[in-house]
N, C-alpha and C positions, 0 to 999 in steps of 0.2 A: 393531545392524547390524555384521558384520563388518568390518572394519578400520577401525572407527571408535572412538575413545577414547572410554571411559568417564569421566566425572570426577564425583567425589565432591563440588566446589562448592569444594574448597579449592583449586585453580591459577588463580594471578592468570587475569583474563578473556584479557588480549592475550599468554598463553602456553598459552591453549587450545587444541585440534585437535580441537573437537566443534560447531564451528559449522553453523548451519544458516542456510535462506533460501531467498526467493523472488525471481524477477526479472520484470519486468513489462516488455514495448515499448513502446515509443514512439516518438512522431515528434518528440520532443526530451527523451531521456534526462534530463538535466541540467536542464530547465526541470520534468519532472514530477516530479525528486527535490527541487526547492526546495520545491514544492509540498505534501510530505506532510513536510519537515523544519520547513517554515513550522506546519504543522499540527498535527504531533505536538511537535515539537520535541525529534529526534532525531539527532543530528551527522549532515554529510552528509560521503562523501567521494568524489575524482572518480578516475576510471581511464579515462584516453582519453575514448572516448565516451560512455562508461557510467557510470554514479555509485551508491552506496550508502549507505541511512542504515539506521544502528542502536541502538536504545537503549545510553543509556549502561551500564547492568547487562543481565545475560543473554548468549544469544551466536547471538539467532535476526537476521536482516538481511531489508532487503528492497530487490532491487537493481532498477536501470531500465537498459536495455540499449536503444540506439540500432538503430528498424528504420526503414531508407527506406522497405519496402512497407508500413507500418503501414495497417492498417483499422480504425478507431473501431468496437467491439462498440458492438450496441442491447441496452437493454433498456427493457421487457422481451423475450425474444427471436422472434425472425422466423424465418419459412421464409425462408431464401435471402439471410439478411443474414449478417453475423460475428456468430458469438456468445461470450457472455462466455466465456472457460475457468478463471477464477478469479475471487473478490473478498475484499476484508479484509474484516476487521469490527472494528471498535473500541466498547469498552464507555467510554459517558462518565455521570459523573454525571448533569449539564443537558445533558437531547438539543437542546432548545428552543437554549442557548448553543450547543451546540458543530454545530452543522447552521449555524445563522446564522455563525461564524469561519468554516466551511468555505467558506460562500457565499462569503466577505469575501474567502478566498482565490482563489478560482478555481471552486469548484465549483459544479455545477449540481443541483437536486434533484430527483430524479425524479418523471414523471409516474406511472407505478404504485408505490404503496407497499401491499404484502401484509399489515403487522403495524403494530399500533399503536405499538409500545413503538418503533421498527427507524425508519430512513430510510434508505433508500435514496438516494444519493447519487452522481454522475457525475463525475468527475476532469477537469481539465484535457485528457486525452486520451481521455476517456471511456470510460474501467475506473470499473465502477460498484464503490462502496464502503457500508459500511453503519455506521452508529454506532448503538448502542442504549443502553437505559438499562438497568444491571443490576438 
């Protein structure tokens, strides 16, 4: 991409300028970045209303931004509801473990699941997320 730095892997991470990232809404920024820092266990950090967690190597983030109008997407998706415009996907060894942590935390499992290996899974603010088995 043009005026984006290239880096060859050797510039310490925190003097990089090739970061990337996603941001997610919600109706409590800060409550759904505990949420996937509790999960992934990814440092979290706060900026006003907003927060971000990032693995510790790499330089990809994923931020949560404070919306008062937030709407809860469904899925799977509706005429005439909000629907999803993103979701993660995280690859875990034991889907069976890491669906049940997720529970533990917050999350909810979804009522359709398309794929055997996949779960579909609901977020605290209800951004459906998916963990599979690789």
């Amino acid at each position: 991409m043009r005026g984006r730095t290239q880096d060859d892997g050797s510039t310490p991470r925190d003097q990089r300028h090739d970061w990337w990232g996603v941001y997610l809404d919600a109706p409590d920024a800060h409550a759904l970045a505990r949420f996937y820092h509790d999960l992934l266990g990814w440092p979290m950090r706060t900026d006003g209303a907003n927060a971000v967690i990032a693995p510790v190597d790499g330089v990809g983030y994923v931020g949560f931004q404070q919306a008062t109008a937030y709407e809860k997407p469904v899925w799977p998706p509706r005429a005439g509801a909000q629907q999803m415009m993103l979701h993660l996907d995280f690859e875990v060894e034991d889907l069976e473990a890491a669906v049940a942590h997720a529970v533990e935390l917050g999350a909810e499992v979804a009522g359709d699941q398309p794929q055997q290996k996949v779960r579909v899974l609901l977020d605290p603010a209800g951004h459906p997320f998916c963990l599979y088995a690789g």
